[in-house]
C-alpha positions, 0 to 999 in steps of 0.5 A: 500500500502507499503511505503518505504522511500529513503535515500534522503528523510531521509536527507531531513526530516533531514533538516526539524527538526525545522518545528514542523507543517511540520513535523506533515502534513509530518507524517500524510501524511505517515499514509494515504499513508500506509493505503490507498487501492490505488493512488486515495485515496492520498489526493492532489496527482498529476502524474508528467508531463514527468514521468509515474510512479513519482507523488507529494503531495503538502504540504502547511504551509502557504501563503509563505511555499509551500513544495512537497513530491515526491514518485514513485510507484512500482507495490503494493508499494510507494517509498517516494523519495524527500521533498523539497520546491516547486521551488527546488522540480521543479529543480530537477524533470526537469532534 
């Protein structure tokens, strides 16, 4: 599948800079996400509740550091949209 990233998602791996084992999973997400055939084969992906197209990988650190990656598929491609801390992940696909 192709993979294409948000400007959001840029500034929010921005922001994670000093998180050396986040920003390990993050990449080895990125890897299995362009070689995978289909949605099925994502590691951890779940469809959001109120949106078809919109779904999330849960990135876990450890017992107090959750983070979830939010993508939006289109057709043949993934679109990496947001990386957040779980509850501000919520907070902003309530709206």
């Amino acid at each position: 599948m192709e993979l294409k990233f948000r400007p959001r998602f840029k500034r929010d791996l921005l922001k994670l800079k000093g998180k050396k084992e986040l920003n390990e999973q993050i990449h080895s997400l990125i890897k299995l996400i362009k070689s995978a055939q289909s949605i099925s084969e994502l590691p951890g992906h779940k469809f959001l509740d109120k949106y078809k197209t919109r779904l999330r990988i849960k990135i876990k650190l450890n017992v107090k550091e959750n983070f979830r990656m939010g993508l939006i598929v289109k057709g043949n491609s993934i679109w990496a949209e947001r990386i957040l801390p779980r509850p501000d992940f919520y907070k902003f696909y309530r709206r």
